[in-house]
C-alpha positions as CSV (number, residue, x, y, z in Angstrom):
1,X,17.4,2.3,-17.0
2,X,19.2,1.4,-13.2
3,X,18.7,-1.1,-10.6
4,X,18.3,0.1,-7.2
5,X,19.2,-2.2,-4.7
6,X,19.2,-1.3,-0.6
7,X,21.1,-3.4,1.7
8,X,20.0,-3.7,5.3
9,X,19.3,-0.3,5.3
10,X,18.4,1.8,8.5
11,X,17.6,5.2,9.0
12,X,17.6,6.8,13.0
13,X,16.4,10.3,14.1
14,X,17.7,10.1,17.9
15,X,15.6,7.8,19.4
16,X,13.6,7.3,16.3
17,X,13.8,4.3,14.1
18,X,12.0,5.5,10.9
19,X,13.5,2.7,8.6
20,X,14.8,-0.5,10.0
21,X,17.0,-3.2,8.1
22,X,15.1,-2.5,4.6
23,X,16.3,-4.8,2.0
24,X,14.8,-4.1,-1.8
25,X,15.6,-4.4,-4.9
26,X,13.9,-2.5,-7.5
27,X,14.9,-4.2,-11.6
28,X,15.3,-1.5,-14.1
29,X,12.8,0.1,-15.7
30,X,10.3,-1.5,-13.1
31,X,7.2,0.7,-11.4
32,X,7.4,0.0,-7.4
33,X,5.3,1.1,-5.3
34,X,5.7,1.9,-1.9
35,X,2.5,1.3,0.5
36,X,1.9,1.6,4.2
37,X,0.0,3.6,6.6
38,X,0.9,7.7,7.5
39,X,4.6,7.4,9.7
40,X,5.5,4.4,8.8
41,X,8.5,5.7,7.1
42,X,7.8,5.5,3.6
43,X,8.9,9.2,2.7
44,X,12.1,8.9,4.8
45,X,13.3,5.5,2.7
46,X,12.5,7.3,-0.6
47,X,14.7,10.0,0.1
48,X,17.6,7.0,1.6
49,X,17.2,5.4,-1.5
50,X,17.6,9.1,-3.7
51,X,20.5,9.6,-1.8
52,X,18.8,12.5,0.0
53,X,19.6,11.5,3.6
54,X,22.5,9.3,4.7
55,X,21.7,6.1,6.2
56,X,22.4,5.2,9.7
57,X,23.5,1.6,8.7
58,X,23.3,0.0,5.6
59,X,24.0,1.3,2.2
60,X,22.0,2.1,-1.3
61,X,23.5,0.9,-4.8
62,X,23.1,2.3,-8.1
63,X,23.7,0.0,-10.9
64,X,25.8,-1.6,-8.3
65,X,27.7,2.0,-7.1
66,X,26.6,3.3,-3.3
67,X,24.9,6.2,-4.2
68,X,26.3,8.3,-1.9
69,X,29.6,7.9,-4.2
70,X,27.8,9.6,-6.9
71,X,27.5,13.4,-7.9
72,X,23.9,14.3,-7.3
73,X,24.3,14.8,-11.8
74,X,25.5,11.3,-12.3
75,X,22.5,9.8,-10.4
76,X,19.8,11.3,-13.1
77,X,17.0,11.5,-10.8
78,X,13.8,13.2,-11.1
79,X,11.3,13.5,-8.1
80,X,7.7,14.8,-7.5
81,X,5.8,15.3,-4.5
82,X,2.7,16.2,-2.5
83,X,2.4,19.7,-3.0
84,X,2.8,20.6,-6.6
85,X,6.0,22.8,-5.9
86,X,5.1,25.3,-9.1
87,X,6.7,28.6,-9.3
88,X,3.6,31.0,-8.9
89,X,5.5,33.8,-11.2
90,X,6.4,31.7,-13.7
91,X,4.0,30.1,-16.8
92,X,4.1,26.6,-17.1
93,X,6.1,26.4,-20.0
94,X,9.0,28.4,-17.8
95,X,8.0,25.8,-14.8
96,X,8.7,22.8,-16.7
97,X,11.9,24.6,-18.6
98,X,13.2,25.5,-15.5
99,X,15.4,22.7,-14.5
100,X,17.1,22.8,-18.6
101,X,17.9,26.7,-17.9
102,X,19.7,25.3,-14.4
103,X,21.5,22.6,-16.3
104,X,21.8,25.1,-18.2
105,X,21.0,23.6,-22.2
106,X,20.7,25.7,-25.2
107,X,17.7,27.9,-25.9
108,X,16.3,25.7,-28.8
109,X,16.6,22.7,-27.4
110,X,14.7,23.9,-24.3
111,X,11.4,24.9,-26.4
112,X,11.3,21.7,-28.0
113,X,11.8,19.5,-24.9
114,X,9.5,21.5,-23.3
115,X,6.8,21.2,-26.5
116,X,7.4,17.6,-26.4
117,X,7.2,16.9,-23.0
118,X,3.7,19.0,-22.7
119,X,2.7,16.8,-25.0
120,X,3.2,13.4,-23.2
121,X,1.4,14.6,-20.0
122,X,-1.3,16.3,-22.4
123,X,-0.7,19.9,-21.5
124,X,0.6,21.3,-24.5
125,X,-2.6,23.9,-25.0
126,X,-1.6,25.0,-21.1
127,X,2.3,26.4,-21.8
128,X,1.1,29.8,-21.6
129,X,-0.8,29.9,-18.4
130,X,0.4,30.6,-14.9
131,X,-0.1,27.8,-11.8
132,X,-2.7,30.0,-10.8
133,X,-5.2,29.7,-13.0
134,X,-4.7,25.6,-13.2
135,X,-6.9,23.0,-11.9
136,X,-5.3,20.4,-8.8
137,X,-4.9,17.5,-11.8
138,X,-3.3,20.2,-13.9
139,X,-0.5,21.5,-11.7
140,X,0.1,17.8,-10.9
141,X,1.1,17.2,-14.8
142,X,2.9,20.0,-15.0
143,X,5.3,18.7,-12.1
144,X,5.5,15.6,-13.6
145,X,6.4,17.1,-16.9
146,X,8.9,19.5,-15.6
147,X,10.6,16.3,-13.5
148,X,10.6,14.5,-16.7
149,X,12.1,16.8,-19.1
150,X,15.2,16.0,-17.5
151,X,15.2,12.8,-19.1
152,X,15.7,11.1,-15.6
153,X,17.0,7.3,-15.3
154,X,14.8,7.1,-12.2
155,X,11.7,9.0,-11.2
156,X,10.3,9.0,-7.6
157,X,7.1,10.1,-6.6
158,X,6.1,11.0,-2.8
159,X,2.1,10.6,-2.7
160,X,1.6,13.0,-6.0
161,X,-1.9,12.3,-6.0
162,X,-3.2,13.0,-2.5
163,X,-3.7,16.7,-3.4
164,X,-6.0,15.9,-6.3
165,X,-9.8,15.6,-6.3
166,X,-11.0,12.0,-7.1
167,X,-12.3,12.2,-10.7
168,X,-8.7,13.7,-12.0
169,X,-6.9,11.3,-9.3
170,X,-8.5,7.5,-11.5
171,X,-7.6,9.5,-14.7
172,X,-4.0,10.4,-13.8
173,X,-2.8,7.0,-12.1
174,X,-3.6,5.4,-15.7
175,X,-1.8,8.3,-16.8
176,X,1.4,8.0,-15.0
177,X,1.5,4.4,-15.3
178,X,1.0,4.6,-19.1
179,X,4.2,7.4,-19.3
180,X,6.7,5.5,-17.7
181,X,6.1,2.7,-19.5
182,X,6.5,4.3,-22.2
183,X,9.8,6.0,-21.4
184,X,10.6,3.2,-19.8
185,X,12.2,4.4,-16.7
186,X,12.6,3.1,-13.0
187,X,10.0,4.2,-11.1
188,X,9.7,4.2,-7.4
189,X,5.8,5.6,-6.4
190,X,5.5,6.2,-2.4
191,X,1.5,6.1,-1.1
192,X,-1.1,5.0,1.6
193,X,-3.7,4.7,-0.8
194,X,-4.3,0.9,-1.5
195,X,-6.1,1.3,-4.7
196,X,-3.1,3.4,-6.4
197,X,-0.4,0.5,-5.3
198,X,-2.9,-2.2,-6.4
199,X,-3.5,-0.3,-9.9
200,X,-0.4,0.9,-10.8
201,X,2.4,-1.2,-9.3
202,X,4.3,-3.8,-10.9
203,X,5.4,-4.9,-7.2
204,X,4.4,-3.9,-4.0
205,X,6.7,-3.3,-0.9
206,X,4.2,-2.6,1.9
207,X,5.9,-1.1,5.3
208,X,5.5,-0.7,8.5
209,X,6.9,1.1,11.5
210,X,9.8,1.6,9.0
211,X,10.3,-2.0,8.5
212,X,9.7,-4.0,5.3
213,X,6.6,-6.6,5.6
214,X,6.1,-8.0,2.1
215,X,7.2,-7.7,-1.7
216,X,5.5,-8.8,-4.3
217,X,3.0,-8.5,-7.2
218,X,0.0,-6.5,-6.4
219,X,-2.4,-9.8,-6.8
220,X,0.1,-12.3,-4.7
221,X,0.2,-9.9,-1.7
222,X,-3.1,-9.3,-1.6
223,X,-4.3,-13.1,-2.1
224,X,-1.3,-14.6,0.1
225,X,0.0,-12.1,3.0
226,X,2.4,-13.0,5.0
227,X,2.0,-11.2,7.8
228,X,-1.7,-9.9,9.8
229,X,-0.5,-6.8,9.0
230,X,-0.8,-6.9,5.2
231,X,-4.1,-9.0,5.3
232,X,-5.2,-5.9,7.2
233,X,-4.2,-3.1,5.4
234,X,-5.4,-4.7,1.8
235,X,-8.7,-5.1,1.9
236,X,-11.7,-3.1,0.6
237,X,-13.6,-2.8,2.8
238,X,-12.0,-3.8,5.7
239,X,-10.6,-7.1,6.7
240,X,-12.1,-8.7,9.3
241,X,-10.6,-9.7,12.3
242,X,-11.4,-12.2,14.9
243,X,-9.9,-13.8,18.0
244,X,-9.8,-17.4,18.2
245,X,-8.9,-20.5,20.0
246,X,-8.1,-24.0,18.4
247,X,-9.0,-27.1,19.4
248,X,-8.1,-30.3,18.2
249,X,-9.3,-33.9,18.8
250,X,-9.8,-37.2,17.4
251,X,-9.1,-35.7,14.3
252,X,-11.0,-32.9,14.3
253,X,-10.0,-29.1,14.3
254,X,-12.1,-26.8,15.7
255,X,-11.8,-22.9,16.3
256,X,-14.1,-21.3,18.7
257,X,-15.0,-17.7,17.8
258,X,-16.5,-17.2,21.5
259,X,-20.9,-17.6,20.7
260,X,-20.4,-20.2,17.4
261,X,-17.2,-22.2,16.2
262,X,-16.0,-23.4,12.7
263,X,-15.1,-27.0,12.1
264,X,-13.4,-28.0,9.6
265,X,-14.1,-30.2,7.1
266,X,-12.8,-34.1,7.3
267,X,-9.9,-34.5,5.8
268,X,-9.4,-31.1,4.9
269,X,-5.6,-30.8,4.5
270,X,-5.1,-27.9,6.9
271,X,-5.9,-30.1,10.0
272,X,-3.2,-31.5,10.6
273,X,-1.0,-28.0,10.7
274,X,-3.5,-26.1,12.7
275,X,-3.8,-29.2,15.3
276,X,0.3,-27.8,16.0
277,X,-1.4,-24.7,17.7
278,X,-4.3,-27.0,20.0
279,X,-5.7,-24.7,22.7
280,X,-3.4,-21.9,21.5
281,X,-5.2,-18.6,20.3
282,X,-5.0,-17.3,16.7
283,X,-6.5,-14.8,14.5
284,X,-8.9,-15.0,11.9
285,X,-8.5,-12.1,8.9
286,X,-11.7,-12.6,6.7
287,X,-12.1,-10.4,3.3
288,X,-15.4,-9.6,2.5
289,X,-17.5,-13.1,1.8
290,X,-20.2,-13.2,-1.1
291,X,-23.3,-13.9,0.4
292,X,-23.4,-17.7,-1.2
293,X,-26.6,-19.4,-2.6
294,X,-25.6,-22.7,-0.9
295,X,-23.9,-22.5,1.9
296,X,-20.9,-24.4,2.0
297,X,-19.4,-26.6,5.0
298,X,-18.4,-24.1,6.7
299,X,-20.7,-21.4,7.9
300,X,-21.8,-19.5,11.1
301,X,-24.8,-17.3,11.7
302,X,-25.0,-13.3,12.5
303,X,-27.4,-10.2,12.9
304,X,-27.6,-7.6,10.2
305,X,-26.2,-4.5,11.8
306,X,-25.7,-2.0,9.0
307,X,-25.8,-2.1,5.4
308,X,-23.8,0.4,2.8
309,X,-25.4,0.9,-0.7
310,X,-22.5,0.4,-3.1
311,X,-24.5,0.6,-6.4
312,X,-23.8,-3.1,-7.8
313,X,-24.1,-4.4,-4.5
314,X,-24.6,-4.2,-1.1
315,X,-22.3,-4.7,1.9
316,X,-23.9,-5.9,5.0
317,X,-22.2,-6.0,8.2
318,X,-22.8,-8.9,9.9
319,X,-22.7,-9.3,13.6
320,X,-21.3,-12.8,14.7
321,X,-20.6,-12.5,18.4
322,X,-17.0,-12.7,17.5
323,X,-14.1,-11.0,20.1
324,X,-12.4,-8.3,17.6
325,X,-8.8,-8.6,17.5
326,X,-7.0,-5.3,18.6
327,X,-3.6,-6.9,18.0
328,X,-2.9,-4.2,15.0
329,X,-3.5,-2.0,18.3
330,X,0.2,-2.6,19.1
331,X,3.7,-1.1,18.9
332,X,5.8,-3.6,16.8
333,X,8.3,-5.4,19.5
334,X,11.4,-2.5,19.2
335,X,11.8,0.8,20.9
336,X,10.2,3.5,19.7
337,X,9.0,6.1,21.4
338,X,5.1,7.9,21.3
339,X,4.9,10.5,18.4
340,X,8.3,11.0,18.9
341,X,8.9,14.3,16.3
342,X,11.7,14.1,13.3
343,X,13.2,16.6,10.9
344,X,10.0,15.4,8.6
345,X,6.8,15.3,11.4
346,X,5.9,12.6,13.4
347,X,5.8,8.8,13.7
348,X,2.8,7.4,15.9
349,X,3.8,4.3,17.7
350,X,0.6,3.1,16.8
351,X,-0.6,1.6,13.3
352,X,-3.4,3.5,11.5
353,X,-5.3,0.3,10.9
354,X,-8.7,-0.5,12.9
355,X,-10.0,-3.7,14.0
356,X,-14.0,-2.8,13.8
357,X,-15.5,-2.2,16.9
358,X,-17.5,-5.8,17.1
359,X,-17.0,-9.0,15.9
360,X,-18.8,-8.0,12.1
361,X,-18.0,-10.4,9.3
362,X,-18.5,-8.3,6.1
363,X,-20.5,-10.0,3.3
364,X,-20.7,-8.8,-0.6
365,X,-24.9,-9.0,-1.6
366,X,-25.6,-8.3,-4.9
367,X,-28.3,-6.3,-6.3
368,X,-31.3,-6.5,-6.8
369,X,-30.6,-8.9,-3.3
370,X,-31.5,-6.8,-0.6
371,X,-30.9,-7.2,3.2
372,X,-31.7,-5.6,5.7
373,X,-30.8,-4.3,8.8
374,X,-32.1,-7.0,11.9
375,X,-31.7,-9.5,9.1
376,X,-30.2,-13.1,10.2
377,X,-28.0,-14.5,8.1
378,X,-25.9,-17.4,7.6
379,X,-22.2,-16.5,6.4
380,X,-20.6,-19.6,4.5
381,X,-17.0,-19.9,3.6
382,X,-14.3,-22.1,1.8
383,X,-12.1,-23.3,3.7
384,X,-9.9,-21.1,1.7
385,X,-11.0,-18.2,2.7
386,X,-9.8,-18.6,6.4
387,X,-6.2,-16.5,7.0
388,X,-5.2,-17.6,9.9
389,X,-2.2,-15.4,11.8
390,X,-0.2,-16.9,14.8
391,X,0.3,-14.4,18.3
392,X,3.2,-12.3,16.8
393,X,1.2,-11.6,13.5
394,X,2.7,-14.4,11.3
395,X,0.8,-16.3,8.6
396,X,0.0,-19.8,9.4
397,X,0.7,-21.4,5.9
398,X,-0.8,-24.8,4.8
399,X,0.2,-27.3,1.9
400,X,-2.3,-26.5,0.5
401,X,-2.5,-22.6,0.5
């Protein structure tokens, strides 16, 4: 097993900053997952870190060695990607062989490797087939299989699922996770796709604009972001967000969501921070609220505008004359330029994550609840449910958050 570690590491195409000051460390034998929108860089940093591209600035260690001063050999890597990259002319037993014949390793120990390894991805019935006449979830085990008989000490995968219909995509991340645990390898796994990282990571590094927002466990990030960012991207269904101004006196912290406000409750220990930002204007991410029997101290009142059929429940969209905020609208603060183009497509200047179009509040309903739409409801929440984001995005934290 190796640790990866990246130090301040940048990445420029011309004008183009596709990674910025990156600092990670990935522990050995650890599954890492990668997660941001389309261009945000996330391809580009896998290859920095395989040694595949050199780094504008900053520097990638293996076991402590820059990997740059390594033989491509000595660094043991393994790497799958989108497209399944199968040789059409060969059978899948040749495909998976093929990197041993490179190496090249004796005849006999090919076919076992290659028996064995069919076996751990569950193609061994398939050796004799050609890519042709394989399903999507197929071809995908077969590149991971003939990436793994290698024996890698690290395995890297670029979005290995997005090519694969949905029903084989739930069985294979189980599947994936389950194999390098048990070979026990590092494992960096690149993706947009929220559900994979939340699934299947051991840590999450989400990105964007080529610059590193937040590490952490799947559960942390998602229940304690630090930036609006990440409080936007996780969340299904989408995080609410709404523009609003605080107001404090005698005690009392208000925010005013333009028709309604939310007070506070007395002595609630996140007065006294929020009273810092008085007449100031903030934003308010809100995950999807159950719809509570009693409503809690905390509430305000909304139309029924749509409602989605999920099965066990229902989500209701939920008009509250709120302003949406557009912040996640905006180029981060640093040059770069509109879908400027790079060696490996483009980067938008422009995140890939939508405020909705009015100020909705989502709210969980459980069936057999129904709403419907032209409903009014009242929308209670704790007061830990608010995540509250200063003008440049950051979290504001309270004692007791």
């Amino acid at each position: 097993m190796v640790a990866i570690a990246a130090c301040e590491l940048t990445k420029n195409f011309g004008d183009v900053v596709a990674v910025q000051g990156v600092d990670l460390e990935v522990a050995p034998g650890e599954f890492l997952v990668v997660l941001g929108p389309t261009g945000c860089g996330k391809s580009t940093l896998l290859r920095l870190l395989a040694g595949f591209e050199e780094p504008t600035a900053g520097r990638v260690l293996f076991d402590g060695v820059p990997v740059t001063e390594l033989d491509p050999r000595e660094r043991n890597i393994a790497m799958v990607f989108q497209n399944f990259a199968l040789y059409p002319h060969l059978t899948v037993a040749q495909n998976i062989g093929f990197p041993l014949r490179a190496a090249p390793a004796p005849g006999p120990e090919i076919g076992a490797r290659v028996a064995d390894v069919a076996r751990t991805v569950g193609i061994a019935d398939l050796l004799n087939r050609y890519p042709e006449h394989l399903s999507g979830g197929q071809r995908q085990r077969v590149a991971m299989a003939r990436a793994l008989v290698r024996r890698p000490a690290v395995f890297l995968l670029d979005e290995p699922l997005s090519n694969v219909d949905a029903g084989a995509r739930a069985a294979l991340r189980g599947e994936i996770v389950a194999l390098v645990r048990r070979l026990a390898v590092t494992t960096i796994y690149v993706t947009h796709d929220q559900t994979e990282a939340m699934s299947m990571a051991d840590r999450i590094a989400v990105l964007r604009l080529g610059v590193l927002q937040q590490v952490g466990p799947p559960a942390e990030v998602y229940a304690d972001p630090d930036t609006l960012f990440v409080a936007a991207f996780l969340g299904m269904p989408r995080t609410s967000l709404l523009e609003a101004a605080v107001y404090a006196e005698d005690g009392k912290v208000v925010l005013d969501l333009g028709s309604q406000v939310l007070e506070l409750p007395p002595g609630d220990p996140r007065t006294a921070r929020l009273a810092e930002h008085h007449t100031e204007r903030v934003t308010l991410a809100l995950r999807a609220l159950p719809l509570r029997a009693r409503s809690p101290g905390i509430s305000v009142r909304g139309t029924v505008r749509s409602v989605e059929n999920l099965g066990h429940e229902l989500l209701a969209h939920v008009d509250v004359g709120g302003v949406p905020s557009t912040r996640l609208d905006a180029p981060t603060p640093r040059s770069r330029p509109v879908a400027a183009s790079t060696p490996y497509g483009f980067y938008p200047a422009y995140d890939l994550v939508e405020a909705p179009p009015t100020g909705e509040v989502m709210v969980r309903v459980p069936v057999p609840a129904r709403v419907r739409i032209g409903d009014e409801l009242t929308v209670g929440m704790e007061p830990a449910d608010l995540l509250l984001f200063d003008r440049a995005g950051r979290r504001i934290r309270f004692a007791a958050a």
